[in-house]
C-alpha positions as CSV (number, residue, x, y, z in Angstrom):
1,X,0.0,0.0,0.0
2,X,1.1,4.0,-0.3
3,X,2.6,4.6,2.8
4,X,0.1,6.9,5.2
5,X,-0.5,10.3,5.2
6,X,1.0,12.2,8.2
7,X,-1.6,13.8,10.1
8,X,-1.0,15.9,13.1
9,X,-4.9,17.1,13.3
10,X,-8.0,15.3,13.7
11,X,-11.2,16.8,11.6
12,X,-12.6,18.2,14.9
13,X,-9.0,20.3,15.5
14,X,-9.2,21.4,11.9
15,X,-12.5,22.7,12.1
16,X,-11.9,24.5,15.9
17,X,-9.0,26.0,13.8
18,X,-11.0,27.3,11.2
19,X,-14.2,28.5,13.4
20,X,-11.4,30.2,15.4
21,X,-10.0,31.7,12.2
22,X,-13.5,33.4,11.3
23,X,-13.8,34.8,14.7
24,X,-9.8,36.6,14.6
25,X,-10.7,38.2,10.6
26,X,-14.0,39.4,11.9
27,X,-12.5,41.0,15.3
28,X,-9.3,41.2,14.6
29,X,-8.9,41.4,11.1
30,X,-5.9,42.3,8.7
31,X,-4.0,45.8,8.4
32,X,-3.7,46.1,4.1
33,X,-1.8,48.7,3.2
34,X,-3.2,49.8,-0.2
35,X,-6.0,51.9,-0.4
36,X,-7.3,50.8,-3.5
37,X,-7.7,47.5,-2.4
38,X,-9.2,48.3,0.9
39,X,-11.6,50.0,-1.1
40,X,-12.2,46.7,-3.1
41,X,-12.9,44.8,0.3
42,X,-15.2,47.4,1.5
43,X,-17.8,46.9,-1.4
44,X,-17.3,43.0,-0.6
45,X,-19.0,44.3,2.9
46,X,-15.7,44.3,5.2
47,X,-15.5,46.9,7.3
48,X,-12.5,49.5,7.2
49,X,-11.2,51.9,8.8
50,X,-9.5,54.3,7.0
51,X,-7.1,55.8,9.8
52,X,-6.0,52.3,11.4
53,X,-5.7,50.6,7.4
54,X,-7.7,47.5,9.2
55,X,-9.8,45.4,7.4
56,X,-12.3,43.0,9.1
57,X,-13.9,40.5,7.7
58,X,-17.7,39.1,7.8
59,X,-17.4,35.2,8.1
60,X,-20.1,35.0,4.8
61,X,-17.3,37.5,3.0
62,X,-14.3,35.0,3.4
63,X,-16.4,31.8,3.2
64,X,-18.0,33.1,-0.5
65,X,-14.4,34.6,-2.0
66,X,-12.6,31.5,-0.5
67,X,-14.6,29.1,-2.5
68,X,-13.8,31.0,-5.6
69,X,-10.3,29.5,-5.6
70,X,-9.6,26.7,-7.9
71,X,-8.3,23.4,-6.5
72,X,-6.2,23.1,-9.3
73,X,-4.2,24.5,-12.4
74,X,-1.7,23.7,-14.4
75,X,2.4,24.6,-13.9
76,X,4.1,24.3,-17.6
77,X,7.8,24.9,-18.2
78,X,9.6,27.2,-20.8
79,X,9.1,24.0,-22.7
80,X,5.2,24.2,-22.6
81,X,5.3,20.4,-23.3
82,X,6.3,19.9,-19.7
83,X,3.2,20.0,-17.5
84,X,2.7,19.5,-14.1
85,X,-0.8,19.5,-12.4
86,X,-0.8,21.5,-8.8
87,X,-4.0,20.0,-6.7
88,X,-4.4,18.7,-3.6
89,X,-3.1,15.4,-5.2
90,X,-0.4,16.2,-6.5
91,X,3.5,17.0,-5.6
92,X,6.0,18.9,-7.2
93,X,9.4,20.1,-5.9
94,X,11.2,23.7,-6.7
95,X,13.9,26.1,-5.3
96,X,13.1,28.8,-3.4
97,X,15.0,31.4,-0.7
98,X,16.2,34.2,-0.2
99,X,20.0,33.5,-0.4
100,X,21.7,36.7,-1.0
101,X,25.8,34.9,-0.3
102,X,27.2,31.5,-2.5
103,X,30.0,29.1,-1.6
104,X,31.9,28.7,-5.0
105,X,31.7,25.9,-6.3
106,X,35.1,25.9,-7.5
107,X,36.8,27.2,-4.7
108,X,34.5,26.5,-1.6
109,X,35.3,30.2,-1.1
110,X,31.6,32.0,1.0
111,X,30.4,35.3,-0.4
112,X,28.0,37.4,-1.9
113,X,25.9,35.9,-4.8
114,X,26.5,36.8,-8.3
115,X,24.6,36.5,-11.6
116,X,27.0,33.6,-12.3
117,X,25.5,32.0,-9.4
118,X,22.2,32.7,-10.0
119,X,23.0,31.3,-13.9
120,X,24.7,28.4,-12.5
121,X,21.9,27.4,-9.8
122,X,19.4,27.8,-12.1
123,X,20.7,25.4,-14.8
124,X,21.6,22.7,-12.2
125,X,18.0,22.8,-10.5
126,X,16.6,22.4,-14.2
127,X,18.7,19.6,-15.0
128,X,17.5,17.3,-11.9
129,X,15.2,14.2,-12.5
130,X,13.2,14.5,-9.3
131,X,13.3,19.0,-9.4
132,X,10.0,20.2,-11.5
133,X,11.1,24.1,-10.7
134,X,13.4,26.4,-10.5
135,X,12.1,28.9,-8.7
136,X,14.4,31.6,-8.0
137,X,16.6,31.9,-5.1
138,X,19.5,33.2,-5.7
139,X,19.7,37.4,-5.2
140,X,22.6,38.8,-7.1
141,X,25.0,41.8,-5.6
142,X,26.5,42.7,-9.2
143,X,23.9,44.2,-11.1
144,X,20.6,46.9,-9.6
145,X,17.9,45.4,-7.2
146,X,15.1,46.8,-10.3
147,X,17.2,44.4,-13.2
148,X,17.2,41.1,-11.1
149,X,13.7,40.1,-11.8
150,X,13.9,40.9,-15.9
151,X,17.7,39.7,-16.0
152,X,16.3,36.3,-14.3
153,X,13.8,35.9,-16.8
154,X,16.0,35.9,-19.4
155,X,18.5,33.7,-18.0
156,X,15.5,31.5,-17.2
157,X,14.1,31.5,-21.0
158,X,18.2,30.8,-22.1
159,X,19.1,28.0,-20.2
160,X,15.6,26.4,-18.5
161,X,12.7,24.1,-19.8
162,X,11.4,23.7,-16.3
163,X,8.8,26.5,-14.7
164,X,10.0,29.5,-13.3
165,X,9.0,32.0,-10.8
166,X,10.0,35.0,-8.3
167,X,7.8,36.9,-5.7
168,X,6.2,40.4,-5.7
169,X,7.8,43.2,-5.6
170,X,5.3,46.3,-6.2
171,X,3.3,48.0,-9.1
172,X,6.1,48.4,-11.6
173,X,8.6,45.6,-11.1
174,X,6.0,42.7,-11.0
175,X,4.1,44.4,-14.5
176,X,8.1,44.1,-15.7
177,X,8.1,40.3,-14.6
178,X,4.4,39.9,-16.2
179,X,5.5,41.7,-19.5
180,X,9.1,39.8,-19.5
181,X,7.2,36.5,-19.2
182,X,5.1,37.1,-22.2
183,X,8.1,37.7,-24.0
184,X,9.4,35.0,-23.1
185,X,6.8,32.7,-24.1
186,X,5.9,34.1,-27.2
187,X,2.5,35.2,-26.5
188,X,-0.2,36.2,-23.9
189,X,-1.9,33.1,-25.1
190,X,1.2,31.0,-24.2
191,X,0.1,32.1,-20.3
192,X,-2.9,32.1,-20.1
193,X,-3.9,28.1,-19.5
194,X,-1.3,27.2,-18.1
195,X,1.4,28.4,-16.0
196,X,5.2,28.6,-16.8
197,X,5.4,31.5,-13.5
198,X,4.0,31.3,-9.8
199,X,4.6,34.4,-7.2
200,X,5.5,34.5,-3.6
201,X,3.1,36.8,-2.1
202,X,4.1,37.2,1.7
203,X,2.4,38.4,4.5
204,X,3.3,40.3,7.2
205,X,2.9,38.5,10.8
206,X,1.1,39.5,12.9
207,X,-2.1,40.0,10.6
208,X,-0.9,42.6,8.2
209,X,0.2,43.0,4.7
210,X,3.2,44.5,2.5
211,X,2.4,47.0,0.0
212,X,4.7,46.2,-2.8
213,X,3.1,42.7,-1.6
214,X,-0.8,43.7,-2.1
215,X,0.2,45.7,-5.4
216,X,1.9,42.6,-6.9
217,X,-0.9,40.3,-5.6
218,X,-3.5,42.5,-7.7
219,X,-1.3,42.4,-11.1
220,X,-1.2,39.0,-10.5
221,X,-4.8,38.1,-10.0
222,X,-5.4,41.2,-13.1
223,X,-2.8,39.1,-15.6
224,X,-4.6,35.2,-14.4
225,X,-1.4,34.2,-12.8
226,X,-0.7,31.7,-9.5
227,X,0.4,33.5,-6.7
228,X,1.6,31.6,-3.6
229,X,0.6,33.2,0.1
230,X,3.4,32.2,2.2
231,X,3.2,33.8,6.1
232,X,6.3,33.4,7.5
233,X,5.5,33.8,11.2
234,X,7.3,32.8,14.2
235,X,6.0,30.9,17.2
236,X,7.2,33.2,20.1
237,X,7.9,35.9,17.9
238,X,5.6,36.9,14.9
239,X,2.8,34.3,16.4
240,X,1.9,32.5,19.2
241,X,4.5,31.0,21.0
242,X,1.4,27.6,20.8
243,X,1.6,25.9,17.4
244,X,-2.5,25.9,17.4
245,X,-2.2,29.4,18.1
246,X,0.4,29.8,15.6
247,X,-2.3,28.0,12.6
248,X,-5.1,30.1,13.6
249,X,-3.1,33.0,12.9
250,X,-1.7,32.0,10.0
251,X,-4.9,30.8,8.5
252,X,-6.3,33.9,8.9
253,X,-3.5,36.0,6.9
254,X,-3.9,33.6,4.1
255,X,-7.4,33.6,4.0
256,X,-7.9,37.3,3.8
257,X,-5.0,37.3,0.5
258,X,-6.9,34.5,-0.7
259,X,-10.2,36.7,-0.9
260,X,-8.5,39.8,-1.9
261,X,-7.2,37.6,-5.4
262,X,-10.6,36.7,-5.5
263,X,-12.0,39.7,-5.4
264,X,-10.0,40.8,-8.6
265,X,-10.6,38.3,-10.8
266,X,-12.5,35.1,-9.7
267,X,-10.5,32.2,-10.1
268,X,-7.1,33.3,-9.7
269,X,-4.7,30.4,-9.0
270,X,-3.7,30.2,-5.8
271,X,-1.5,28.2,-3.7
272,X,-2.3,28.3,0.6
273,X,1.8,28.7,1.4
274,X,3.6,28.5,4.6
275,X,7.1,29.4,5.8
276,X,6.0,29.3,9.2
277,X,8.4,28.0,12.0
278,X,9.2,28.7,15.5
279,X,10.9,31.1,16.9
280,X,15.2,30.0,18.8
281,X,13.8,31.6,21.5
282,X,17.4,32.1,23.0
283,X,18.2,34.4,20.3
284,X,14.9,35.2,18.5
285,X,16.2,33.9,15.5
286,X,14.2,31.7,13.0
287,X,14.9,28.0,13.0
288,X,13.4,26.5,9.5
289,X,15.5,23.3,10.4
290,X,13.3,22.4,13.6
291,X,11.1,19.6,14.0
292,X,8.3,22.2,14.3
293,X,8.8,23.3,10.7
294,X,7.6,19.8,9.9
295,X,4.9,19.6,12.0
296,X,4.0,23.5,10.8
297,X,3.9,22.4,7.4
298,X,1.9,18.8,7.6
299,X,-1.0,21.3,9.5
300,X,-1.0,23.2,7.3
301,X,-1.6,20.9,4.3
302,X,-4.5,19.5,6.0
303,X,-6.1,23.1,6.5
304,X,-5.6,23.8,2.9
305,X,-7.0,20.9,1.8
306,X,-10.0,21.0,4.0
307,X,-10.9,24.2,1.9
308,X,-10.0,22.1,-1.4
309,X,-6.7,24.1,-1.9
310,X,-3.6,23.0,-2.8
311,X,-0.5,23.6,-0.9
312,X,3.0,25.1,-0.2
313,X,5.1,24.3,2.2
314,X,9.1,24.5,2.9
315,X,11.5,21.3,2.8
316,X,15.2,21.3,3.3
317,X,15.8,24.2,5.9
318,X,18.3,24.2,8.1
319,X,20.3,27.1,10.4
320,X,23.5,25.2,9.2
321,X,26.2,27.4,7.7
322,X,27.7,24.3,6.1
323,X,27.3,21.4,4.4
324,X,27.7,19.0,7.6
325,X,26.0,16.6,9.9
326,X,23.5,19.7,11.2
327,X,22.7,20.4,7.6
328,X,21.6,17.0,6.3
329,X,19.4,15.9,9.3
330,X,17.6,19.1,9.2
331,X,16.9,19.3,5.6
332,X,16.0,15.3,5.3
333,X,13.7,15.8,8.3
334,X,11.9,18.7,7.2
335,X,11.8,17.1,3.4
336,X,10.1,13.7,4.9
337,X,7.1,15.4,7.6
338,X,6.1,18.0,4.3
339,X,5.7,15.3,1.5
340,X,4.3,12.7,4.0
341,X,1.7,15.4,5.4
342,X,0.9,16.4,1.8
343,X,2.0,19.7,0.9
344,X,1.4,19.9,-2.9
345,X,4.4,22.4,-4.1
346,X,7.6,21.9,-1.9
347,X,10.3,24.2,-1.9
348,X,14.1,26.0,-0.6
349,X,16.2,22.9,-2.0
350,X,19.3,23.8,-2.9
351,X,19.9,26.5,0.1
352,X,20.7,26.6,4.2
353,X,21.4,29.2,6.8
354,X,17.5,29.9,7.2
355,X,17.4,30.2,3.2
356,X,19.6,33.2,3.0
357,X,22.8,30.9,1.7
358,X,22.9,28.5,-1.2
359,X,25.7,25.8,-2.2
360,X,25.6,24.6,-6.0
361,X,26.0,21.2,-4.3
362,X,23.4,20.9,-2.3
363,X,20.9,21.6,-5.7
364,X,21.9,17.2,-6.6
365,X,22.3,16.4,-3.4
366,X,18.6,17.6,-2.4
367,X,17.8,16.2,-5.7
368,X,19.2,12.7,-4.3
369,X,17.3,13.3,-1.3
370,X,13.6,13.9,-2.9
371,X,14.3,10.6,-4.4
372,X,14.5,8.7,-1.5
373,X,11.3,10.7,-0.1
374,X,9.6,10.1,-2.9
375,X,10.8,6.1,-3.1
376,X,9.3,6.3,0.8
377,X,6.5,7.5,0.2
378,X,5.5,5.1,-2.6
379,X,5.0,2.5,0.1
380,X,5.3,-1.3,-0.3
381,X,2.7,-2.7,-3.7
382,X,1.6,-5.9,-2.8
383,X,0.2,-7.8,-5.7
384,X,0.6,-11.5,-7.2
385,X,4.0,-10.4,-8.3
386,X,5.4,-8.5,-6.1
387,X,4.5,-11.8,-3.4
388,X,7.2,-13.4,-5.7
389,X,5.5,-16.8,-4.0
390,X,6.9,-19.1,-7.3
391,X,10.2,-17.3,-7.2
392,X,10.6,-17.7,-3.5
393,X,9.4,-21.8,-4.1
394,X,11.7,-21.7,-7.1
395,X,14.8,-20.9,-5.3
396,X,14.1,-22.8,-2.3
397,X,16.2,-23.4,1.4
398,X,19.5,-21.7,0.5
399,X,19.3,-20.5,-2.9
400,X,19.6,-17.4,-4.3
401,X,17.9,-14.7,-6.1
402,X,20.5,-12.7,-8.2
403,X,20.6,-14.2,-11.0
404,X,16.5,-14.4,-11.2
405,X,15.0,-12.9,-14.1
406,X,12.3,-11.5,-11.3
407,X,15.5,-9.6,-9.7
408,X,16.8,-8.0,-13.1
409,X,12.9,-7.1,-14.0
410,X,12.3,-5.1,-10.8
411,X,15.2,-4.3,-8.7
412,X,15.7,-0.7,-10.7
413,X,11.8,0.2,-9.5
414,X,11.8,-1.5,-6.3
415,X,14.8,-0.3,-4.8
416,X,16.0,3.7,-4.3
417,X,19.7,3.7,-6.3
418,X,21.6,6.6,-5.1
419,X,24.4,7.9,-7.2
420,X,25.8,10.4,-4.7
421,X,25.4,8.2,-1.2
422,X,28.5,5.8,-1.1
423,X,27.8,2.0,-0.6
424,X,31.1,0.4,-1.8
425,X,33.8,-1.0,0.4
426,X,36.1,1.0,2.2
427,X,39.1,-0.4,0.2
428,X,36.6,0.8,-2.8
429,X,36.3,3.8,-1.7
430,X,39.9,4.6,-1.0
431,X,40.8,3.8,-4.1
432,X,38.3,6.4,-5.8
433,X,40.3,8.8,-3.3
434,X,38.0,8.7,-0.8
435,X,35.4,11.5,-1.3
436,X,32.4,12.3,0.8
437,X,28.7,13.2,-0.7
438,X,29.6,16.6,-0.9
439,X,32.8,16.0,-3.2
440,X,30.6,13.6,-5.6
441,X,27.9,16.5,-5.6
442,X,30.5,19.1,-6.5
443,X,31.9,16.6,-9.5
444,X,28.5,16.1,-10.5
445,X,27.8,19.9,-10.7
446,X,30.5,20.7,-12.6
447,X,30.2,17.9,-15.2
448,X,26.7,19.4,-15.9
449,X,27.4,23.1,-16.1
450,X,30.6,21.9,-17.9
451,X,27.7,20.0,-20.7
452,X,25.4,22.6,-21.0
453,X,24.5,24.9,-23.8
454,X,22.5,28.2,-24.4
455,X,18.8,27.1,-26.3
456,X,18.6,28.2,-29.6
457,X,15.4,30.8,-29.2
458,X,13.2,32.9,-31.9
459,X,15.4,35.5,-33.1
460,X,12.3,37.7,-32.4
461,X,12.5,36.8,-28.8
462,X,15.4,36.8,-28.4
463,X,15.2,40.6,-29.2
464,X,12.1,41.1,-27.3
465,X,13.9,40.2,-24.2
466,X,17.0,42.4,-24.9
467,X,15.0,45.8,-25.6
468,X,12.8,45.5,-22.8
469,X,15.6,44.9,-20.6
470,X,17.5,47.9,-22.1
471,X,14.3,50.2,-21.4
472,X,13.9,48.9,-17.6
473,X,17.5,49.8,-17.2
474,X,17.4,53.8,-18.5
475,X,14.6,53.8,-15.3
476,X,15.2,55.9,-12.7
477,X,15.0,54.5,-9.0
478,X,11.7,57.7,-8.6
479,X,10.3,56.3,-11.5
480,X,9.5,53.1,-9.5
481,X,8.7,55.0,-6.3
482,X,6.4,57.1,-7.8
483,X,4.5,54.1,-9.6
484,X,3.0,52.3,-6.4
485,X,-0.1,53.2,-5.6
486,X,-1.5,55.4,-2.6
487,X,-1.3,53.3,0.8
């Protein structure tokens, strides 16, 4: 059978979670920091006020919007022949962090991030077998802060088949990223069924939201695009210091961002997200490598799914600044408790220190790692020949099974084959001069950025690309300023 789903809340919890939820957006409610938008939710029937920016909203109002979500869509690649549906069903696995230094690959050396890195770590997350998208998470020093989303999109449409995707960023930049991506793709059309881009959208714990944040959101929802909500509370800190406490919270900052895509266009795509942790509540840091990340993340896939929404949820974080013993138990743990508790879209492979680093390595390595979790959480089939009842009286009291036609037929399915884990002999292994996972990652990298080649794209597109690009970069910094909207 599949192995079992990882549940850490009965029906009853989940629905004491959501009642709960209701009651803190209609008392409570959510600060939203565009007015335009707050004036949207007001003809919904919220109530605002004006001088505080807080919304509150009637149960009927979230219940109503809510439902207008879909429960699924579809994520294409640059290659629009690579599809991937995102449901409550479903898994896929992507990048995704906010790591702003690199250790070189080369050189091991730690520093700030570069477009060579961001180049690099997007063309090694594309070329792994179990990695459906690249989603950025790399944040280059060397060129402007207003290039990075159109100079990734181009990189992206050189070197990438796989989907794509960075977060929100205000009025102008996310239009950029919207305009860029229909470049890109040749077309409007090309984006309009299914999805080669999905958008972080975060929150701001406790119960408010981010301008540049709201403002992406409603270009988003105005172009038909997924945007992810992803709260990145703290238990102790940003939310309760009581993991309950922590969902109710939580649940109610994505439901209101759920509403307000809603409320713009019907039917926007939308994934419930979580980055939610606890707080290391000896230094009020974050600590995405905890235990509770996992159990964060497995409640809430069960509270997205109980609206019939898929999922995001984190995998792979660790507070490690290296790739050691710290960094692979945290990042297999948190992997495991999000794919076994459901979570639909599973990201932040490929990076550690709370997501603000990245090694090229770790980008196979994870890629190794999903593998096994996915091998796991296949589960033992049982059927007439799997039983291998004739082979087993076949072989008999001290026989053996190697040489079986049985073994050569399904040992490549039925077992997990690493090719970075070592499982030869010591004398073996000192022969091949003795290299740990990390070493055999690094060679791995490097034989693949070593292979690959720039596509051949339209010449038309190619062009496209280049001359918006040029135009973003004659923009002044107060021509992006003065293009968000009133708050």
């Amino acid at each position: 059978m599949k192995s079992t789903r990882f549940e850490v809340l009965s029906g009853q919890e989940i629905d004491e979670i959501k009642q709960a939820t209701l009651e803190v957006l209609e008392q409570a409610g959510l600060k939203v920091e565009v007015k335009k938008m707050r004036g949207i939710l007001a003809d919904l029937g919220c109530t605002v006020d004006e001088k505080t920016r807080i919304v509150k909203f009637p149960p009927r109002v979230v219940e109503t919007y809510v439902a207008k979500a879909p429960r699924e869509f579809v994520l294409c690649g640059h290659d629009r022949s690579l599809t991937w549906k995102v449901s409550p069903e479903t898994r896929v696995w992507g990048g995704l962090g906010t790591a702003v230094n690199m250790y070189n690959l080369q050189t091991g050396a730690y520093g700030p991030a570069t477009m060579e890195d961001l180049t690099r770590h997007l063309i090694l997350l594309d070329a792994q077998q179990n990695i459906q998208s690249n989603q950025m998470d790399i944040w280059p020093s060397d060129v402007p802060m207003q290039m990075i989303p159109v100079e990734a999109i181009r990189i992206w449409a050189k070197n990438c088949n796989k989907s794509f995707g960075m977060g929100a960023y205000g009025v102008m930049p996310t239009r950029d990223m919207m305009e860029m991506l229909i470049i890109a793709m040749g077309g409007a059309d090309k984006i309009k069924d299914t999805h080669p881009y999905m958008t972080i959208v975060n929150t701001m714990s406790p119960l408010s939201s981010a301008q540049i944040q709201v403002e992406g959101l409603m270009i988003l929802a105005e172009y038909g695009q997924p945007a992810i909500f992803s709260p990145e509370a703290m238990a102790g800190t940003t939310a309760p210091i009581t993991l309950a406490g922590l969902l109710i919270q939580h649940n109610a900052e994505v439901l209101a961002h759920i509403v307000m895509a809603q409320a713009i266009k019907p039917g926007t795509p939308v994934l419930y997200g979580t980055v939610s942790t606890i707080a290391e509540m000896r230094r009020g840091t974050v600590a995405l490598g905890s235990v509770e990340t996992g159990l964060i993340s497995a409640g809430i896939a069960q509270i997205a799914h109980s609206y019939d929404i898929p999922c995001r949820g984190v995998a792979g974080g660790t507070e490690s600044k290296l790739l050691d013993l710290q960094c692979g138990v945290e990042r297999v743990r948190t992997m495991h408790m999000a794919a076994m508790g459901g979570v639909n879209y599973i990201t932040c492979v490929g990076t550690i220190e709370s997501t603000t680093a990245a090694a090229h390595e770790l980008a196979v390595i994870d890629d190794e790692l999903i593998g096994s979790v996915e091998r796991a959480i296949r589960g033992i089939e049982v059927n007439e020949t799997t039983k291998a009842v004739e082979i087993i009286k076949k072989v008999g009291p001290a026989g053996d099974y190697l040489m079986q036609e049985h073994t050569q037929k399904y040992f490549r399915t039925e077992h997990f084959i690493p090719s970075l884990c070592d499982r030869d002999k010591r004398d073996i292994w000192e022969k091949s001069g003795k290299k740990d996972m990390v070493g055999r990652a690094r060679e791995k990298a490097l034989a693949i950025l070593a292979k690959h080649k720039e596509k051949t794209l339209d010449t038309a597109v190619v062009k496209g690309m280049d001359d918006y690009i040029e135009m973003v970069g004659k923009r002044t910094l107060d021509e992006y300023y003065a293009a968000e909207w009133e708050a």
